[in-house]
C-alpha positions in Angstrom: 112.3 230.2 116.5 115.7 231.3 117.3 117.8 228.9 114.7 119.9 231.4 112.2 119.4 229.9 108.7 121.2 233.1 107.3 122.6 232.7 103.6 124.3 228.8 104.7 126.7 227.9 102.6 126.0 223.8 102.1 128.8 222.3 103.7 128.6 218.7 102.0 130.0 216.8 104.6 130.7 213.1 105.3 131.8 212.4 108.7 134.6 209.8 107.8 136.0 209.4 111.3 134.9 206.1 113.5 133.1 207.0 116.9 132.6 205.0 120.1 129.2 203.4 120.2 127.7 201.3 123.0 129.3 198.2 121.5 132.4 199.5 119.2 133.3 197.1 116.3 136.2 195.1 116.4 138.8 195.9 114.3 138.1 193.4 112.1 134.3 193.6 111.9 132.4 195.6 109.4 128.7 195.9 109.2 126.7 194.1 106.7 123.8 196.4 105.9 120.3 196.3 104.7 118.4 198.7 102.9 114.5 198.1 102.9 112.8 200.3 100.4 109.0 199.9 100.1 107.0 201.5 97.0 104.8 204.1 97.6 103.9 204.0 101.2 102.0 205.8 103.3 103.7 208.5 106.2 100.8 206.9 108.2 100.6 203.3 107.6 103.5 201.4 109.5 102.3 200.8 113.3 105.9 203.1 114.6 103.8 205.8 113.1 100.4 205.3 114.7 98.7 203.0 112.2 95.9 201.2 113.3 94.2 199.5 111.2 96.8 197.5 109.2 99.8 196.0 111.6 103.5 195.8 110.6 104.7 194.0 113.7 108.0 193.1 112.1 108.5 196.9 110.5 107.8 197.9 113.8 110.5 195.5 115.5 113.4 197.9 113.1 112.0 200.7 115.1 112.4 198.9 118.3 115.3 197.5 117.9 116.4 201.0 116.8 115.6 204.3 116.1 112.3 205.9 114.6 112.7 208.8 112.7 109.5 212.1 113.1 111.5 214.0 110.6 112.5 211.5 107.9 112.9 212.9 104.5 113.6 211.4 100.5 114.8 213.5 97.6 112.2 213.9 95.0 108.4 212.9 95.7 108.2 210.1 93.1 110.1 207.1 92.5 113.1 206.9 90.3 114.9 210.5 91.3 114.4 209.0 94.6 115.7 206.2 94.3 119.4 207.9 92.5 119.4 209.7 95.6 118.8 206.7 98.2 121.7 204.5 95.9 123.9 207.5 95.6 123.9 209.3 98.4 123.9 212.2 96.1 121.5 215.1 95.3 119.8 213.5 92.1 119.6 217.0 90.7 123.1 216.8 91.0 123.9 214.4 88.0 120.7 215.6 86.2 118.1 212.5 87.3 115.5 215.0 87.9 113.2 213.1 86.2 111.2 209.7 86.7 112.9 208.0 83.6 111.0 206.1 81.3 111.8 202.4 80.4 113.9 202.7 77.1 116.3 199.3 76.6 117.6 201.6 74.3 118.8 204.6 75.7 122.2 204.8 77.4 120.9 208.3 79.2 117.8 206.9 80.8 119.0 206.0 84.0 121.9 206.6 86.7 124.8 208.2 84.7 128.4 206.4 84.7 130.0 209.3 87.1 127.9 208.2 89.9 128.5 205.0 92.3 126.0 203.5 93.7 126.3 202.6 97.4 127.2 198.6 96.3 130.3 199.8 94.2 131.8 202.0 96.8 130.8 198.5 99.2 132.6 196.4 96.8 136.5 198.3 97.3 136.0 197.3 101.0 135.3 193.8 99.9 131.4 193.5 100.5 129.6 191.3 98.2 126.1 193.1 97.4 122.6 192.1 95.5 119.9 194.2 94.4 116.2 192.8 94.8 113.1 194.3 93.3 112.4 197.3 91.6 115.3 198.9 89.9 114.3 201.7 87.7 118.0 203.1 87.2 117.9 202.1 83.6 116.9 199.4 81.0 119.7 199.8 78.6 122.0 196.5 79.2 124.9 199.0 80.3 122.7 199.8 83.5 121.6 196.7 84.7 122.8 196.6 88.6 125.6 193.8 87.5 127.1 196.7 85.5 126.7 199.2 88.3 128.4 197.4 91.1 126.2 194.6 92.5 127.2 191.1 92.5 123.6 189.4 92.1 120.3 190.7 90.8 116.8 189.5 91.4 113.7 191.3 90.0 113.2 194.0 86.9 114.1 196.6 85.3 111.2 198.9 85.1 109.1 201.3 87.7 106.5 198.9 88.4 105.8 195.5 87.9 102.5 192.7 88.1 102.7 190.8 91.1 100.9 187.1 89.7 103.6 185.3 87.7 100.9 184.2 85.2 101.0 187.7 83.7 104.8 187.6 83.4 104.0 187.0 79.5 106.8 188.8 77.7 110.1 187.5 77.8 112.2 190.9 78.8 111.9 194.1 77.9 112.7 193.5 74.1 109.6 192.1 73.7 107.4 195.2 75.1 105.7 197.5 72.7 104.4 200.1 75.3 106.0 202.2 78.5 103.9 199.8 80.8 104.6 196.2 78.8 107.4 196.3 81.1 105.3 195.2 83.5 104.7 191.9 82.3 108.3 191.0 81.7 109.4 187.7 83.2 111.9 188.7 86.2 115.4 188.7 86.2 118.1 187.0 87.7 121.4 188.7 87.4 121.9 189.4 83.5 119.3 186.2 82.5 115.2 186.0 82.8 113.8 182.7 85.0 110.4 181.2 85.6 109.3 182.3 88.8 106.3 180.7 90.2 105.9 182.6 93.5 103.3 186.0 94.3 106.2 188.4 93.8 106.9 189.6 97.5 106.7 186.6 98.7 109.5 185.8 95.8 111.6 189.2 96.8 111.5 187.8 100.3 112.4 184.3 99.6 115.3 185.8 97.6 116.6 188.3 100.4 116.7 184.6 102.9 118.6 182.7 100.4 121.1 185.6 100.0 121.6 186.2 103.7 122.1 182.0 104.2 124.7 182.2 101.9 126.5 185.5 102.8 126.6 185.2 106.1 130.6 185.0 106.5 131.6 187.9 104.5 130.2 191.1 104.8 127.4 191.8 102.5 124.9 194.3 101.1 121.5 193.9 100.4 119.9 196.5 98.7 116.1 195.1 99.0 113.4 197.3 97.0 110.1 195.8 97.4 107.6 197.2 94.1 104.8 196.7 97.2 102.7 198.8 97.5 102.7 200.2 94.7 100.0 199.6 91.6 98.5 197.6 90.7 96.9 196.6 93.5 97.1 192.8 93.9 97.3 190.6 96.7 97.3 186.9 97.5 94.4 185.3 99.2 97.0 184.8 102.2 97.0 188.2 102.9 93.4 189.2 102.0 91.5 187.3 104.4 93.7 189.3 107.4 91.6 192.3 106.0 88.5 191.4 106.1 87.5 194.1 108.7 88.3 196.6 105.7 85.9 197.5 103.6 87.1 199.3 101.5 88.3 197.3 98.6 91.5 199.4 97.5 92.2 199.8 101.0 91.7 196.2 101.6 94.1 194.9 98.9 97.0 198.0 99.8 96.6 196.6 103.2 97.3 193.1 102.0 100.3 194.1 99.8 101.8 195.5 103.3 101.2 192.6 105.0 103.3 190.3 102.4 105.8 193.0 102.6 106.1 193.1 106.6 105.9 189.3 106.6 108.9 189.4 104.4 111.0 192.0 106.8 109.9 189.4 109.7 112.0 186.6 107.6 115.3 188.9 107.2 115.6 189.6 110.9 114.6 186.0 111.9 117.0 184.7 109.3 119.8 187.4 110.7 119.1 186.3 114.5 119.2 182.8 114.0 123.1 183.1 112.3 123.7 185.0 114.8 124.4 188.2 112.4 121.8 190.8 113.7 123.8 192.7 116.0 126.2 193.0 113.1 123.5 194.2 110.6 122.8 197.8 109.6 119.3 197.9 108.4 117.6 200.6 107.2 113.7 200.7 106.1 112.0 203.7 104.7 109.5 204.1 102.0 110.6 205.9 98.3 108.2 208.7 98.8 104.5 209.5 100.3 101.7 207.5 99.3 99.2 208.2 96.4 96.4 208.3 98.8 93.9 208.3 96.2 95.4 206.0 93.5 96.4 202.7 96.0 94.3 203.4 99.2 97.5 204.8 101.4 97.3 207.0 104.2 99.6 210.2 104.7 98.3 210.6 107.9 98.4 214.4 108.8 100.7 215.2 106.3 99.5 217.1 103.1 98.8 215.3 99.7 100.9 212.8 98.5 102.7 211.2 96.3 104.8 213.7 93.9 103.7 216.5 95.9 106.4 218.9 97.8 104.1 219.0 100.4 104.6 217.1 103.2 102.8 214.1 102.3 104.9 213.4 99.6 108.4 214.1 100.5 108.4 213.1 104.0 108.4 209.3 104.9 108.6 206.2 107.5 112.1 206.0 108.5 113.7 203.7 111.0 116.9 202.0 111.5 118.4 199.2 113.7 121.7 198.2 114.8 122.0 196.4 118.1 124.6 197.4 120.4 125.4 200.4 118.5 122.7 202.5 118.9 119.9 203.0 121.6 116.5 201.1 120.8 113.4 202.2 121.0 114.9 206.0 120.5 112.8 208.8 118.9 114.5 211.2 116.9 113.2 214.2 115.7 115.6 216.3 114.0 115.3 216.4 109.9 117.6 213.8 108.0 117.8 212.4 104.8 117.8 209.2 102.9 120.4 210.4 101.6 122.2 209.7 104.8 122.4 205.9 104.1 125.4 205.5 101.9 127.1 208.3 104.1 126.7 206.1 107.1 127.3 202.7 105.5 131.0 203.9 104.0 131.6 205.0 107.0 131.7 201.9 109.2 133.0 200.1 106.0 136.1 202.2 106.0 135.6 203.1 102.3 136.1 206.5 100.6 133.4 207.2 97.8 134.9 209.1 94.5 132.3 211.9 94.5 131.3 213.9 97.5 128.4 212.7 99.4 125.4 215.0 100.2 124.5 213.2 103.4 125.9 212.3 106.9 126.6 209.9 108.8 123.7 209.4 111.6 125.2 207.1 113.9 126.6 209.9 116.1 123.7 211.9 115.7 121.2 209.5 117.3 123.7 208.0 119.8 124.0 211.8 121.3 127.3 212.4 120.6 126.8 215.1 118.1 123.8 217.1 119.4 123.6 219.1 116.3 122.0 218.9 113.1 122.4 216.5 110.9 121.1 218.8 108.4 121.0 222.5 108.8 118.8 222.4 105.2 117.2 220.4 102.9 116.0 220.8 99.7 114.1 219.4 96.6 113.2 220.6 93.1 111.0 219.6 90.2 112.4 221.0 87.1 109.7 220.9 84.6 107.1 222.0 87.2 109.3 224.9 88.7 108.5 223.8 92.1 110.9 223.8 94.7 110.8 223.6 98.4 113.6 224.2 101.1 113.3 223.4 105.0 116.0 224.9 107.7 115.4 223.9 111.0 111.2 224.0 111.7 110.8 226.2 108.8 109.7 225.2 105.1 109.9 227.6 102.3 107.4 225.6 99.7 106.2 226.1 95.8 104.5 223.8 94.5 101.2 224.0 91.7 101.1 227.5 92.4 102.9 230.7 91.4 102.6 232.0 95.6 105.5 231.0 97.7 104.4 229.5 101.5 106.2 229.1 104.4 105.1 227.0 107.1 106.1 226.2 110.6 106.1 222.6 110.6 107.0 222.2 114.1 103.8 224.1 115.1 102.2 222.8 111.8 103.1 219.6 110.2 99.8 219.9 108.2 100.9 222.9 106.7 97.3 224.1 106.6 98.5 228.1 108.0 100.6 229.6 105.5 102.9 232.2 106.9 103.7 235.5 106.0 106.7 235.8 103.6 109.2 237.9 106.2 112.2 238.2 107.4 110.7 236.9 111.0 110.2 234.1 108.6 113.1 233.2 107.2 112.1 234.1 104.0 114.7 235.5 102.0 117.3 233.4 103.6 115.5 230.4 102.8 115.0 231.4 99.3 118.3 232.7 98.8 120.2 229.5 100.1 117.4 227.2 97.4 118.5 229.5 94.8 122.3 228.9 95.8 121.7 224.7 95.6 119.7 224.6 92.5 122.9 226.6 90.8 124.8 223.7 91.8 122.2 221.2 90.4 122.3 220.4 86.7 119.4 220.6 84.4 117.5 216.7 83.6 119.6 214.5 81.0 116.7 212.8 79.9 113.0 212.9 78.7 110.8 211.4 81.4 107.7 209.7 82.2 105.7 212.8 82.2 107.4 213.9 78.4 107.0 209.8 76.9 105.1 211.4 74.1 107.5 214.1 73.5 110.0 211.2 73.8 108.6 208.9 71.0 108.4 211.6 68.6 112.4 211.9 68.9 113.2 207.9 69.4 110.2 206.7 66.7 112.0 203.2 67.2 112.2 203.4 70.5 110.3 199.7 70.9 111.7 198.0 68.1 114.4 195.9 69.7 116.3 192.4 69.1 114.5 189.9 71.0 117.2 187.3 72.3 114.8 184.4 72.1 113.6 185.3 68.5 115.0 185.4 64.9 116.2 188.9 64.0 113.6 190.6 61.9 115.5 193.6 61.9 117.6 195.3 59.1 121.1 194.8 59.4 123.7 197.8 60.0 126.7 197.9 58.7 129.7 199.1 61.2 130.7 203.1 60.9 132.6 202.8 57.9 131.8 199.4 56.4 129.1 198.2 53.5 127.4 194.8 53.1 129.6 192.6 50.7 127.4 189.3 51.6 124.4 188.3 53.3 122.7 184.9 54.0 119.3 186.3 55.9 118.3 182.3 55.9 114.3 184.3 55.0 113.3 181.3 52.2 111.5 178.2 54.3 113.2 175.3 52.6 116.3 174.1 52.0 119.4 176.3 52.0 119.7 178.3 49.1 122.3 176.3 46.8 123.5 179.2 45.0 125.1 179.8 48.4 125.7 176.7 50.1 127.5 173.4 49.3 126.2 170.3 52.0 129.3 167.9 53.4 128.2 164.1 53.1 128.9 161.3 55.3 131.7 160.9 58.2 134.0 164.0 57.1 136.4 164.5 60.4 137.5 164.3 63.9 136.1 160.8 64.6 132.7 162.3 64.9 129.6 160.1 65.1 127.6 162.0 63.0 126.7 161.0 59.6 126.7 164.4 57.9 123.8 164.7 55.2 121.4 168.0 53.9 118.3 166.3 55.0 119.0 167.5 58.8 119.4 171.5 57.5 116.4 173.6 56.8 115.3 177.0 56.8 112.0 178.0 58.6 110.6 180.5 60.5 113.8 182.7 59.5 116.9 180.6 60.8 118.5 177.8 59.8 117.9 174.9 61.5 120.4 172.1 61.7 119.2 169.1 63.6 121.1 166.4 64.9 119.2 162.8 65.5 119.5 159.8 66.9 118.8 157.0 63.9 120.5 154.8 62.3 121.5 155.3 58.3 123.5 153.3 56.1 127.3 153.8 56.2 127.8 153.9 51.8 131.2 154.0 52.3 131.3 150.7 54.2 134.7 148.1 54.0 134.9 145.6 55.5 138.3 145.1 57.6 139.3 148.8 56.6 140.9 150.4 59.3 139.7 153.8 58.5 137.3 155.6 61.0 135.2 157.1 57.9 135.1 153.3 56.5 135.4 150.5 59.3 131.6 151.1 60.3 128.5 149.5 59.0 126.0 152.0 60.0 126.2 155.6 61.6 124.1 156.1 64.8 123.5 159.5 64.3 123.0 162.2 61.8 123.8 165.9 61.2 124.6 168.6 59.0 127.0 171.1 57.5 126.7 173.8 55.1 129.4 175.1 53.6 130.4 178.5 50.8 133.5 176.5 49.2 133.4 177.4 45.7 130.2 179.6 45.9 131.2 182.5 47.8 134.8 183.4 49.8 136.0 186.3 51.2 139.1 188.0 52.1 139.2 190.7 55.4 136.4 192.8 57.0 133.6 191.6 59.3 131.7 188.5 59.6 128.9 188.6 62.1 126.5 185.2 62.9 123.5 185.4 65.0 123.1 181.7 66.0 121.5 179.6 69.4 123.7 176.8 69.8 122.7 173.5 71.8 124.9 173.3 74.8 123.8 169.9 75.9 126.1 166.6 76.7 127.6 165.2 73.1 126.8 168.7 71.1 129.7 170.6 69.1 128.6 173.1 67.0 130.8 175.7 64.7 131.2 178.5 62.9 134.3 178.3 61.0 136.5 179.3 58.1 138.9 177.7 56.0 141.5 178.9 53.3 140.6 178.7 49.7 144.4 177.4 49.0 146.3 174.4 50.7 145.2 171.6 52.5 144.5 171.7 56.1 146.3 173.1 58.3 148.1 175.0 56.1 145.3 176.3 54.2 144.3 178.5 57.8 141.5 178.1 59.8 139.7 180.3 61.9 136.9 179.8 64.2 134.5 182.2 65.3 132.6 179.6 68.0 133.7 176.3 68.7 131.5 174.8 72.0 132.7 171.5 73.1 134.6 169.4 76.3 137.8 170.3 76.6 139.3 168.2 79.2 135.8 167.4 79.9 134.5 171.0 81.2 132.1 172.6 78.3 134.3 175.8 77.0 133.3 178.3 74.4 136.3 178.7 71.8 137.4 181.2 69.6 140.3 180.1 67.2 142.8 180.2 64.6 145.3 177.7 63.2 147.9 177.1 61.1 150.8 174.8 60.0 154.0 173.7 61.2 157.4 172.2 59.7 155.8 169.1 60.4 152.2 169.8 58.6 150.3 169.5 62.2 148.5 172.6 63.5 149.7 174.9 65.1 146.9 177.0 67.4 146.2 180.5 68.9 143.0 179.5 71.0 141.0 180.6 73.7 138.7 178.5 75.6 136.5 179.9 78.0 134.5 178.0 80.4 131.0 178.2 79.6 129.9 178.8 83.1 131.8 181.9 82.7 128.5 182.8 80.5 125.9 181.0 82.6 126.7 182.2 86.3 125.3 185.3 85.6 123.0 184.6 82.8 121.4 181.5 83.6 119.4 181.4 80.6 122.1 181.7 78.3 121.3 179.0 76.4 117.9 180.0 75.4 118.6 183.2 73.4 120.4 184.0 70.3 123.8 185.2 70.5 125.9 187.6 68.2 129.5 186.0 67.1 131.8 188.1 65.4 135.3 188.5 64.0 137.3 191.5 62.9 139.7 190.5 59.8 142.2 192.8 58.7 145.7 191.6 57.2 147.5 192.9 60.5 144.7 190.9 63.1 142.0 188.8 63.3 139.9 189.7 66.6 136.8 187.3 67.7 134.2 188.9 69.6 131.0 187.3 71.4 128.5 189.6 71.8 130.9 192.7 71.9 133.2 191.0 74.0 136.2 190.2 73.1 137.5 186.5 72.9 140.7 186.4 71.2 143.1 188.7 69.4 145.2 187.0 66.7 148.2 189.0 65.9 148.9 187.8 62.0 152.5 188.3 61.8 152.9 185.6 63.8 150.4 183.3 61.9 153.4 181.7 59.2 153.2 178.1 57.8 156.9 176.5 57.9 157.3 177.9 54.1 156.4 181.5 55.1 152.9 181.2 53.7 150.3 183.4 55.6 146.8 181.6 55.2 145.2 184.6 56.6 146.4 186.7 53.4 144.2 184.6 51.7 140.4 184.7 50.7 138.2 182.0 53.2 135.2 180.2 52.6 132.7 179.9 55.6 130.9 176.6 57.4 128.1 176.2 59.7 127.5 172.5 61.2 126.6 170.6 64.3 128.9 167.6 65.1 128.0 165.2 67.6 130.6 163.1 70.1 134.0 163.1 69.6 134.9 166.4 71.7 131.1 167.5 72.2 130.9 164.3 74.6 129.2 161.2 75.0 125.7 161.8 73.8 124.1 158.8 74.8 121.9 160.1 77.6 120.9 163.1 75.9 117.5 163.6 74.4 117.5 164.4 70.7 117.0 165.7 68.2 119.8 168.5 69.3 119.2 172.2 67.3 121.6 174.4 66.0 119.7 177.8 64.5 121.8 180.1 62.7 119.7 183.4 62.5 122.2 185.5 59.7 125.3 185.7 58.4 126.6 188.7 56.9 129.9 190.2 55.9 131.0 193.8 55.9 134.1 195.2 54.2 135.4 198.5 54.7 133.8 201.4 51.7 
């Protein structure tokens, strides 16, 4: 080989500028573009590399339409390192994911760092809209989920792997698992909320990545689709099995299956993308994470050595096409090296979008189009840290170390098996090669986090590592007080029975607002560790009945339905510090339930109130509020309210209303800040809170109430079903030390 690859200094290089294609863009056109990840396939088993015995007709149309890829490489040799480097387009190494991380809701560090962008937020500056499907594996913790890290719309899980049949999706999310591979049986997500899905999960991923292209299809999008298939476990649908009947091996069999749905599914996006008309627009990309475990799911490497986390060929070195219609050649072989992480530099290119950190790939588009005839990479390079394997490849050459305290190098041109080591010489490429690896990895920064291989090592450190809130569930958990702050007052609602009257005063009968509740302590309880206030639909006495009175509480015979509230007034008040309540309110038509506080001194309003959740129809739209009141000259309220439209909550969190939520306000004598589940609501600056005499009713100690009202600003509840629930997990109260 004549190729120098003398001591190279990597030149990280994105080639920002436009170039003329077969069919330039229009000014105003930019791509939409596709990324098609599959899970642990094999070099060997897509029919654009030679596979026989399982077809990918629809794969193979990508290749057609497009380019194949001989020399198409990934990052790291397992899945989530791999994966940092696909949505980066940055060395992993490089922000310390060196590691396959574990799933740990938990832990901020186990997953994509916050100095790295994936490809959908650099998309979003240049006005893409973007959704992730499938596998993530970039993190559990909720400041990770793909919402937070730049995509617009999520569909599929967390974790590295996942069950394919929804009737083993038996764990609501991943507060619920108890082991690294629970995660598995998590229901799926949908953006930041979990939903009942009834289909195989491919099929489901597919059905998604339609839907999203339907509705997309004027604006240019991203669709970063990661199928889990084929990865473990093996399961398949009876659909796909019986086209394998011919295979008889059984693990073979069902891998072949799970490649079926998957290629199926690709046959749906481009037949969706050709009948809008948006094809030749399209970028797509598919490529698989990393070689197959031959041995574990049935895959086939082909001629490629090992597998599946191996720096060996097999396990580096994957299917790779792409497609673009009109902009580059189809049916074009190329067979120079690059690099998945080559994606994001191409898609920001045609964008028009600068990324914040320097990319470590290149934009192909010129390379396989012929107007660069060069390189796209004149080296590559991988590393496992806690293995000290490494491997480096310049031009034909492969400098490898892997399981084995001997360096190889193979000619890969001449041996893609690499079954002939060669000597370690200068003839070689030896030292350069070795030289230039050992001149990267001093760029590359050491893993951030304990990883799948080190989960043991990890539980030792993180002993609580599982025991996690469960939004659907009652908090069994011991409270922690803010940095700072100790627990004045706690109501744990732990006693089955009715509320404990050392604590809590009941309100009787119609009390306010022109409600229709009748309020009464029969419709509180405590079980199963929450308060439970019930409203129903039955008829009770009125015992405060006159005839011909003109008074709302008095003019009516008979309520129609019944409630509760609870209320601290003369038992317990408090003056400043932090009040925190873990309730699940019912959001349905004619529902308003609170969580309030009122001033020990005055009447209403000048006695202050403040409310930490109000959910009603204002101006008929449900809103969630967050409060405070006062008095005027004239003794009528005066407010400082926010009212946010509940959909604001539900659009990305469809299940909303099925979990328990944390409501919280910050009360010093300077502000009074609401907060639902850490995020902030409304700031209410108290030097503006005066009655018309000067009084401040938040200088004052405040009693607290919990109750459900029904009508009146909650809405007409005549067609809802009843009884309605309000459960109030906790209430506790911090003050500063």
């Amino acid at each position: 080989m004549s190729r120098n690859c003398s001591h190279l200094v990597m030149v990280w290089t994105v080639l920002v500028g436009f170039v003329f294609t077969a069919s330039p863009l229009r000014a105003q056109e930019k791509p939409n573009v596709i990324v098609i990840l599959t899970d642990d396939q094999g070099y060997g088993d897509v029919g654009f590399n030679g596979c026989k015995d399982i077809p990918t007709p629809n794969i193979d149309r990508i290749a057609d339409n497009g380019v194949k890829f001989t020399n198409a490489y990934v990052t790291y040799a397992v899945c989530g390192p791999s994966r940092a480097g696909i949505i980066t387009g940055r060395y992993q190494d490089r922000f310390g994911f060196g590691r396959n991380p574990l799933c740990a809701p938990q832990d901020t560090a186990q997953g994509l760092p916050r100095s790295e962008e994936t490809l959908a937020k650099v998309l979003s500056r240049s006005a893409y809209t973007s959704i992730a499907l499938g596998k993530w594996h970039l993190g559990a913790h909720k400041s990770q989920y793909p919402l937070k890290r730049g995509f617009d719309e999520f569909y599929g899980f967390l974790s590295g792997g996942h069950k394919y049949f929804p009737n083993e999706w038996t764990l609501n999310d991943v507060s619920e698992i108890k082991a690294q591979f629970d995660a598995y049986n998590t229901r799926l997500m949908r953006d930041n909320g979990r939903v009942d899905e009834k289909e195989y999960l491919t099929d489901a991923l597919s059905r998604e990545a339609v839907s999203f292209i339907e509705r997309k299809a004027d604006v240019p999008f991203f669709m970063y689709l990661a199928f889990n298939a084929p990865h473990a476990p093996l399961q398949a649908t009876e659909k796909y099995l019986k086209r394998f009947s011919y295979i008889k091996n059984k693990k073979r069999r069902i891998y072949a299956a799970m490649v079926s749905a998957v290629d199926d599914g690709v046959g749906r996006v481009l037949n969706k993308l050709e009948e809008l008309g948006i094809s030749d627009n399209t970028l797509i990309f598919f490529l698989s994470d990393n070689g197959g475990p031959e041995h574990k799911n049935g895959s086939d490497n082909g001629v490629l050595r090992d597998g599946k986390g191996s720096l060996y060929e097999g396990g580096i070195h994957v299917p790779f096409a792409v497609q673009w219609p009109g902009h580059i050649p189809a049916g074009k072989v190329y067979e120079k090296s690059v690099s998945s992480l080559d994606i994001v530099a191409t898609a920001v290119t045609y964008a028009k979008v600068t990324p914040k950190n320097k990319l470590d790939g290149v934009n192909l588009i010129p390379f396989v189009n012929g107007e660069n005839e060069g390189e796209p990479h004149e080296q590559l390079f991988w590393r496992k840290y806690d293995q000290k394997a490494y491997a480096a490849r310049c031009g034909d050459h492969k400098l490898v170390k892997y399981k084995s305290d001997t360096e190889e190098i193979y000619n890969l041109k001449a041996d893609i098996s690499e079954s002939n080591s060669l000597a370690l010489t200068e003839e070689n490429h030896y030292s350069n090669l070795k030289s230039d690896y050992q001149s990267w990895e001093d760029e590359m920064e050491d893993p951030v986090f304990l990883g799948l291989m080190k989960g043991k090592e990890y539980n030792k450190l993180h002993p609580e590592r599982f025991k996690m809130l469960s939004p659907f569930k009652v908090d069994t958990l011991v409270g922690k007080a803010p940095e700072g702050y100790e627990l004045l007052w706690t109501e744990e609602f732990d006693q089955d029975g009715k509320p404990n009257s050392e604590k809590w005063a009941f309100e009787e009968g119609f009390v306010r607002n022109n409600e229709l509740q009748w309020y009464q302590s029969d419709n509180a309880n405590v079980r199963d560790g929450a308060l439970v206030i019930e409203g129903r639909k039955e008829t009770v006495k009125n015992t405060k009945y006159k005839k011909r009175s003109k008074n709302w509480r008095t003019d009516r015979k008979n309520a129609e339905y019944t409630s509760s509230s609870i209320k601290t007034k003369d038992k317990f008040s408090f003056q400043y510090g932090v009040l925190e309540v873990r309730a699940k309110i019912d959001t349905r038509m004619g529902m308003w339930p609170a969580i309030w506080t009122l001033g020990v001194d005055q009447k209403w309003p000048a006695n202050g109130e403040i409310d930490l959740m109000e959910f009603y129809r204002h101006e008929g739209k449900a809103k969630i509020l967050a409060n405070a009141a006062w008095a005027n000259a004239e003794k009528n309220a005066v407010w400082d309210s926010e009212k946010i439209p509940f959909y604001k909550f539900t659009e990305k969190e469809k299940d909303w209303a099925d979990k328990f939520h944390i409501w919280k306000m910050d009360w010093t004598a300077n502000y009074i800040r609401i907060y639902l589940d850490d995020e902030l609501l409304n700031e209410i600056d108290l030097s503006k809170t005066l009655n018309a005499d000067g009084y401040n009713p938040f200088h004052q100690p405040h009693y607290i109430l919990l109750n459900l009202a029904i009508g009146a600003n909650g809405g007409n509840p005549l067609d809802t079903d009843f009884p309605g629930k309000y459960e109030v997990d906790y209430v506790r109260i911090y003050q500063k030390k």
